[in-house]
Each structure stands twice: as C-alpha cells, then as structure tokens.
N, C-alpha and C positions, 0 to 999 in steps of 0.2 A: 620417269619413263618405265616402260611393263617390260615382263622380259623373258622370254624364249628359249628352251634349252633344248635345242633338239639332237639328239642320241643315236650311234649305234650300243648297244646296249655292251656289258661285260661278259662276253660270249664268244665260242672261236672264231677267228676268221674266214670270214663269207663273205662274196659276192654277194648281195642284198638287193642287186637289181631286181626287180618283182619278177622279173620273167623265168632266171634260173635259179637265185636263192643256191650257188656250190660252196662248200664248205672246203676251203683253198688246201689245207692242210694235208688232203688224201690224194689231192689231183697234180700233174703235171703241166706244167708251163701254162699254169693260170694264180695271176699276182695278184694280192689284195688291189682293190681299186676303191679310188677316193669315193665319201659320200656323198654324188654327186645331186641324188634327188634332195638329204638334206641342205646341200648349197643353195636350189633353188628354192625351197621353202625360206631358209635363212633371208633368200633376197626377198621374196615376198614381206617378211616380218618388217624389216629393215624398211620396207616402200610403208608401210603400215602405221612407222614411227615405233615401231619395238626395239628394244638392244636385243641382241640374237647372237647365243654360243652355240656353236657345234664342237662335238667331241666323237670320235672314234675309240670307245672303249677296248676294243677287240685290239687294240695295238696298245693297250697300259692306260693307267691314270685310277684314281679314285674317286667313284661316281658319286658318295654320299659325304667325303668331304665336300665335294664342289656343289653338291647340292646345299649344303649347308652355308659355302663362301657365297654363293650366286645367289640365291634366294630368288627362282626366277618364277613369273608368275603360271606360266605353264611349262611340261614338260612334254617331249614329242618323239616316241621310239618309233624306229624302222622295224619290226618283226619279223624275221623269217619264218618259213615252216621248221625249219632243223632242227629250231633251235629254241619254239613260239615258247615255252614255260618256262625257261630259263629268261629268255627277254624280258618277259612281262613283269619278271620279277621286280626289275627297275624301275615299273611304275610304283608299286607295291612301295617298296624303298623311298622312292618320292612321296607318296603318300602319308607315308611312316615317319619321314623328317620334317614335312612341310603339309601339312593336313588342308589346306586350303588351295594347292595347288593344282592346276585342270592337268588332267593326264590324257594323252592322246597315243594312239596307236594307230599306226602306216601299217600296210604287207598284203601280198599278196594273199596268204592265207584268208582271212578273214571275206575273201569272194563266197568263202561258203560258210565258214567258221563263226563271223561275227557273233551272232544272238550268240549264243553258246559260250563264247570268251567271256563277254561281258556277263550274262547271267552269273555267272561261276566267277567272276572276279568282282567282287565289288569297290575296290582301288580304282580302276579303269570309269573314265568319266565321258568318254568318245572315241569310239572308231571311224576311221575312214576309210570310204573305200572309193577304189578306180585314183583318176588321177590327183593330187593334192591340193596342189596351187591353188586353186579358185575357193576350195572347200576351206581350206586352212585362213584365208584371205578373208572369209565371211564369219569364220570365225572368233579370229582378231579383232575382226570390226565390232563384236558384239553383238551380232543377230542373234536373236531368238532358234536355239536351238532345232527349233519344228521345222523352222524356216528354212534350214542348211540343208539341201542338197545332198546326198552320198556319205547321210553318216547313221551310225548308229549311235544311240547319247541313253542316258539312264535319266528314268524322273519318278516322282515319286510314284507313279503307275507302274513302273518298271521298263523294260528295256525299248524304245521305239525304234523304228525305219523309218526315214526322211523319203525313200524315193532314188532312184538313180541318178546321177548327176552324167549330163553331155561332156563327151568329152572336149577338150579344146579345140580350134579349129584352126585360130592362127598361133602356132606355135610361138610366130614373130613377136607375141605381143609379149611374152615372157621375160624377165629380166635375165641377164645374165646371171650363175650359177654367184654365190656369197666364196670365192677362195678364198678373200682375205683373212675367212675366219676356220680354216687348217692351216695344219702345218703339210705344205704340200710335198715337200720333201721325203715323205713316208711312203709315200706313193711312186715304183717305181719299175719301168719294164725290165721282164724276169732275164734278157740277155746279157744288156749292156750298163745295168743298173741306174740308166737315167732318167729323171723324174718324167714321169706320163699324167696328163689330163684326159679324162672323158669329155668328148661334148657329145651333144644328144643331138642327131641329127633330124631324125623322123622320129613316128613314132604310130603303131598299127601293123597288123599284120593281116592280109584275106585268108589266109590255107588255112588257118586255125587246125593244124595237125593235132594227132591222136594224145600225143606227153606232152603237148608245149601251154605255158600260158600268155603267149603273144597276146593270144587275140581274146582272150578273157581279159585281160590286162587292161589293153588299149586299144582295143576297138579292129575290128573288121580294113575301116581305112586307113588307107596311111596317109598321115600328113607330115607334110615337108615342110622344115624352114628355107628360108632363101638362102640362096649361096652367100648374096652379102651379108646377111645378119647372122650364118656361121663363119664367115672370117672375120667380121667385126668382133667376134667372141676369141677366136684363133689370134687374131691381132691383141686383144687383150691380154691372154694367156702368154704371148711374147714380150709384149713391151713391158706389162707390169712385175709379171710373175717366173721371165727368163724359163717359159715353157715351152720346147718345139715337137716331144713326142706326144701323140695324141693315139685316141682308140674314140674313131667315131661311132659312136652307137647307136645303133638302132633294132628295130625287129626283123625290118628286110631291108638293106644298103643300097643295093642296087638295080629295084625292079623298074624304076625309069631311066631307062638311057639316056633320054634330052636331058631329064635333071643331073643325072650322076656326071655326065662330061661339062653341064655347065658350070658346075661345083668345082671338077679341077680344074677345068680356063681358068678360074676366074682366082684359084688360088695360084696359078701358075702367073698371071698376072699380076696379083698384088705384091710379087715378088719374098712371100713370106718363106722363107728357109725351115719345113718343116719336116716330118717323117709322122705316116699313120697309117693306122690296122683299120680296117673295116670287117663286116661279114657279107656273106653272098651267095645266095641261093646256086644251084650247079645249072640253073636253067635259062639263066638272063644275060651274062655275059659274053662276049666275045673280044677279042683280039685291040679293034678299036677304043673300046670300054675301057680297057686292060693298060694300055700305051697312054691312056690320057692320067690314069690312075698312080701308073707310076713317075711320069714326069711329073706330077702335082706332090710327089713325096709317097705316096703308100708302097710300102713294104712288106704288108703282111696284108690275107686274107682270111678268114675262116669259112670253114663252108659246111654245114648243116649237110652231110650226105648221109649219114645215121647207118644204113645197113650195105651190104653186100649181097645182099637177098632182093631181088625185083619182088619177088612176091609176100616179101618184108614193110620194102615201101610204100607197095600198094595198101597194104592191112592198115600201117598207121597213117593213110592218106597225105603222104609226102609229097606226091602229083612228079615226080621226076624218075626219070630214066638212067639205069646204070651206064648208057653211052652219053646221055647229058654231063653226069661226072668225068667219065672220064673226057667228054670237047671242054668242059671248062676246065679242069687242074691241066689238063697240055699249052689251053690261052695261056694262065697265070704263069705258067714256069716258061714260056716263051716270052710272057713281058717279065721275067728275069721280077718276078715279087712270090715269095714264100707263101709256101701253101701250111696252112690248120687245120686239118680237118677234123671232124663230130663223127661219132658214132655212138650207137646207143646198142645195147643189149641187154637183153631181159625182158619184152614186151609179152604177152601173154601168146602169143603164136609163136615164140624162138621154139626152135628146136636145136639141138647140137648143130644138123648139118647148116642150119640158117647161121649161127655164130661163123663154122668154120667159111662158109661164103664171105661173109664179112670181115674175116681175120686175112683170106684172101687175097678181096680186094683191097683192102688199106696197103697190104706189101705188091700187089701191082700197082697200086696208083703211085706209093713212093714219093710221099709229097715228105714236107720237112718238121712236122709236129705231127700227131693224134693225141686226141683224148678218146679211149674207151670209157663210155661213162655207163651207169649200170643203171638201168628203166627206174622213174622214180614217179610214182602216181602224186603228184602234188596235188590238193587241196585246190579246185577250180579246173583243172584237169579233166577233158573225158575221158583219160583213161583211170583217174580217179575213180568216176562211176561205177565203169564197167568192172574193177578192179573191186568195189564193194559188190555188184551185180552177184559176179561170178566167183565170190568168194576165193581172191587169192592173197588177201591177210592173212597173218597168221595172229594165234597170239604173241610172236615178239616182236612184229609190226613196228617200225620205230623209221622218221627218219633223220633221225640224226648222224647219220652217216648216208646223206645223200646223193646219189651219183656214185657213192663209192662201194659202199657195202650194199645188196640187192634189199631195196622196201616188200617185191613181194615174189611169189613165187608163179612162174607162166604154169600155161596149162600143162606141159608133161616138165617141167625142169624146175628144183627146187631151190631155192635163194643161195643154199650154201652150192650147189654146182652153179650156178648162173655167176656166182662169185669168181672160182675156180677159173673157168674159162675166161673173165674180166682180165685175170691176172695173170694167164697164160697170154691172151693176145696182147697185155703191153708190150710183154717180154719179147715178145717174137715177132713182134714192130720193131722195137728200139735196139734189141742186141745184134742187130742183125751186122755181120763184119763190114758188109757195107757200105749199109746207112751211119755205123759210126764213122768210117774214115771219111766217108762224107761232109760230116758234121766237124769233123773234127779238121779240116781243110779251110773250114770257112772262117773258122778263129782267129780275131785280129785286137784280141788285149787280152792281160791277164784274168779283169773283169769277167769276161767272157767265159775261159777258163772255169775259175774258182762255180759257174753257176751251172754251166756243163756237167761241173764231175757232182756236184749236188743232185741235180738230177738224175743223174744217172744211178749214184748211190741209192737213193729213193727207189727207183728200180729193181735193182738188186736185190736189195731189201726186202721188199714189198712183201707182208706177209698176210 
C-alpha cells in the first residue's frame, strides 16, 4: 500500500485556514485549530486505497525521524504566507531523506507565488492551487501530470501551468474530514478548555473585500452543504470522537436565512446536545435568525465589522453600515449568544482620527471579545496590489508577524505608529473597569479562571 504524509510543517502556530493564515501566538482569544483541510485530503487518500498520516508539527514531534520511520511515498505541506520559507523547508528535508519522494505544496500564497516558489526551489515537485480534494485525488490516481487541473509540476522543460481547476459544487460529495488520524485532544476552546472540531460548512464568498482572500480562495459563490450531511458529520464527531464544541466554518455563515434556520431545526431536531461558534456578516441577521441559532447550541458569533470609520468601510468595500453593526450586535446580545468582533487597522487610507473612530466604536458596541488585527496585504489580496502599486513596502517588509506587527505602512502613518495605536486600542477595549467585572461575573470553573488571567497577562504585557 502507497503512503501519504500530509503536514503542518515545524513552524509556529497558525491558523492555516487559507483565508486568514494568523500566527496564534500574538493574538487574543484565537486557539490553534485542528488540521482540518489536511483531514479531508487524508480521507481522500484513504478512498484512493493509500495509508495516510497527518501530523501537526507546530505542536511538537520530529518530522525527519518520522520521515525516516514512515517512508511515505509522497509528502503534503499546508504553507502559509507567514511562514512560506520556513515550511518549505520540510519538503527540502523530505527530499534530503527520501529522494524519490513526490513533494506537494497546499496555501494560499501560492495564488500568486507559485512559478516563483517552484523555480527557486528545486525539492518542490507540485503545487496546488484553489481547492484540493479533486486535484490531490487525480493525483493519487496517477494522472499524467499535464492532465491535472490547478497545479503547477516541474518537467524537464521546466516549471508548467495545468490551467485552473472548477471549484466543487456539491460539497455533499466530500467525505467526511480523516480525525481518526489526530490527536484531537490538542485542539481546544480558549474558555473552558474543551476539545472543539471544525466542520466546514459553506464555502465562497461574493464581497470579495479590499484584505480578505475569501473569494480568491473559493470562489465568488457560495456553496452550501446540506444541513443533514452537516449533522451526519456532527453526529459523528459525537458518537465516535465524544466531540460536542464545534466552530462551524465558513466564508459567510449566514447570508441565507432559509438555509441558516433550516440548519438549526434540524439540529435542534436530531436532538444532538451541542454548543457552536459561527461568523456573520453585520448585515443579514435579525432576531429570528438569532433564537433559532441559539436554541440549536451557538454561543458565540464573530462578526467581520473591521472599522469604526463609514468612510473606512466604504474604501475597503465592506458594503455595510455602522447602524447595520450596531442592529446586529443589539440581535445577538438579546438572543443572550457572545459577540467577537474583527477589526482591522492599518489599510492604506487610516488616518489617526479613522483608528480613534474605530477604538470608539468597539467600546460603544461593548460586545464580549475583539481582535484588533493590524492590515496585512497577503499574497492574492487586492490590497496586495495596490500595496505594490503605491509602494507602501518597505525594505523590512516581512510578514511573519501577521495581523500583529504592521506588513506595511498607509499613506500618511507609518508601520511602527500603525503598531502603537494596535496596541493602545487593545488596552483600552479590554482594561476597561467594566468590561472586566463584566467578564469576570460570568466565570463559572477554575478552567475558566486560569485562561482569563492568561489573557489578560498577555495584555498587560503586550510590548
């Protein structure tokens, strides 16, 4: 039997979702999260008749003994931007132990990157790009490398383009995600310390906003799995693996009504005893939405509102109104489910007074988490472009501290003040005397405790 090693690489931990690629270490109340796209490759492998290991290196182990114990016939990293020359390393490494081994490379980067990686790396034997599954699957099979769809492959002409590959349409047809092959136990939400699963719910986004790579990702549409073939997967996740918190994910959670309440009927019907986070735009929900969502278990939201500045929103084409934020965070805290909210600064139109709008609004709106995240032009990005356009690299351009430390500098405000102010508005979100007693009212185990004062120390600290 052939055999599959697919990887997150020995690198920090990151979110490796293609769409945000955050490096966990700098941010608040954001936990590592299982490898969930390598689960679904693993099950691909697996339907294909491969043995198939995954590993999460970013949480320990020895990736060149095991290459060495496994002897697997290809090997398969997730690459982020943060972190893309340090990851690649481990093909290299593969390469270096096992010379006959097919090296494959995943990540969003690579929407613009590809030729380029592969020129300059000669270890590297195939990139893919866009979605996996199908590409990976034709792979396996042995197709003629010309033949495969959405990759790039090295021959002895040098580096080729297959072409773009469609993305999927019926999500349904997917197998379920390989857990058996983590340890899921690792995986765990940042409150109450109990193990959490991803399921992927949808997958597309239309806005295709100014920083995001939704909809470079995965396409313009969104497509939906059925509600029974996400509790078939829920139900799994229960019966097999004693898992009931989840973090459904998607690009947009809740832009159909009919689907989003047939989803919780129908989990509220199958009687499944679960709790789970979503995300959701500030402009589609209401009240009814909201009561279906938390009878079905959801407890938490997140919600993408990015600035305090209208004329913020409108620059990076968010299509939403600061009164749309504040009608949805008033729904959600009337259906009594925790609000997350997003915001971003640093975009190339900030100005001081656009931050201080935005530092603001998050202490008017008073919801129960933020992340200030700091602009980060990722690789597929139009603000990527525009951010080469208008030259606001610099030469120490880096981003391996992304979302945290500023990638680049706007038109009048430079990285190290765009930073400054990052770290002014945690402060003066979170210290606030009465968001802590707040917070500190709702505690109901030690657990809870012990993760509180972490954070909060993180805070403090913050340098």
């Amino acid at each position: 039997m052939k055999k599959i090693f697919l990887i997150y690489p020995p690198s920090p931990v990151l979110n490796r979702e293609d769409r945000c690629q955050q490096p966990t270490r700098d941010l608040i109340v954001i936990p590592p999260l299982p490898p969930t796209d390598l689960m679904y490759l693993a099950a691909i492998a697996e339907q294909e008749g491969y043995e198939a290991k995954i590993h999460d290196y970013s949480q320990g182990g020895n990736f060149a003994e095991d290459l060495r114990d496994y002897k697997p016939d290809y090997v398969l990293i997730n690459a982020a931007t943060p972190t893309l020359e340090s990851d690649l390393q481990a093909l290299k490494t593969a390469k270096d132990i096992l010379p006959d081994v097919v090296t494959i490379a995943k990540g969003a980067a690579f929407l613009t990157l590809a030729k380029d990686v592969l020129i300059n790396h000669d270890f590297m034997d195939i990139v893919i790009l866009g979605e996996a599954e199908g590409t990976l699957k034709d792979i396996l099979e042995g197709k003629d490398r010309k033949d495969i769809l959405g990759i790039y492959y090295r021959d002895k002409d040098g580096v080729k383009y297959t072409g773009a590959r469609p993305f999927i349409e019926n999500l349904d047809e997917l197998p379920f995600p390989a857990r058996h092959l983590v340890d899921n136990n690792i995986y765990r939400r940042p409150d109450n310390n109990k193990v959490q699963a991803v399921i992927k719910v949808s997958r597309g986004c239309p806005h295709h906003c100014f920083f995001c790579l939704a909809t470079p990702v995965s396409g313009a549409k969104v497509r939906r799995r059925s509600a029974e073939n996400i509790i078939a997967e829920i139900r799994e996740c229960v019966e097999k693996y004693n898992i009931r918190n989840f973090v459904f994910w998607s690009d947009i959670f809740n832009i159909d009504k009919e689907w989003t309440i047939d989803l919780c009927r129908k989990i509220i019907e199958s009687g499944l005893k679960i709790t789970w986070s979503a995300n959701t735009r500030a402009d589609t929900a209401d009240f009814e939405m909201a009561q279906m969502m938390y009878k079905s278990g959801c407890r938490l939201v997140s919600i993408g509102v990015e600035s305090g500045s209208q004329y913020m929103l409108e620059k990076m084409g968010k299509h939403i109104t600061l009164d749309d934020v504040r009608r949805t965070v008033k729904v959600f805290k009337k259906a009594k489910i925790r609000i997350y909210n997003y915001f971003v600064i640093g975009l190339p139109w900030e100005t001081e007074d656009t931050v201080e709008e935005t530092i603001r609004f998050a202490i008017e709106l008073d919801s129960d988490f933020i992340s200030f995240y700091t602009a980060t032009p990722l690789p597929g990005t139009r603000f990527y472009e525009y951010a080469k356009e208008h030259n606001l690299f610099d030469t120490e351009t880096s981003f391996e501290n992304a979302y945290f430390y500023p990638a680049v500098n706007t038109h009048t405000l430079s990285r190290d003040r765009i930073f400054e102010l990052h770290k002014s508005a945690i402060k003066r979100f979170y210290l606030r005397p009465l968001y802590i007693l707040k917070m500190l009212s709702r505690i109901r185990s030690l657990t809870e405790v012990k993760n509180y004062f972490i954070a909060g120390m993180g805070i403090l600290l913050r340098k």
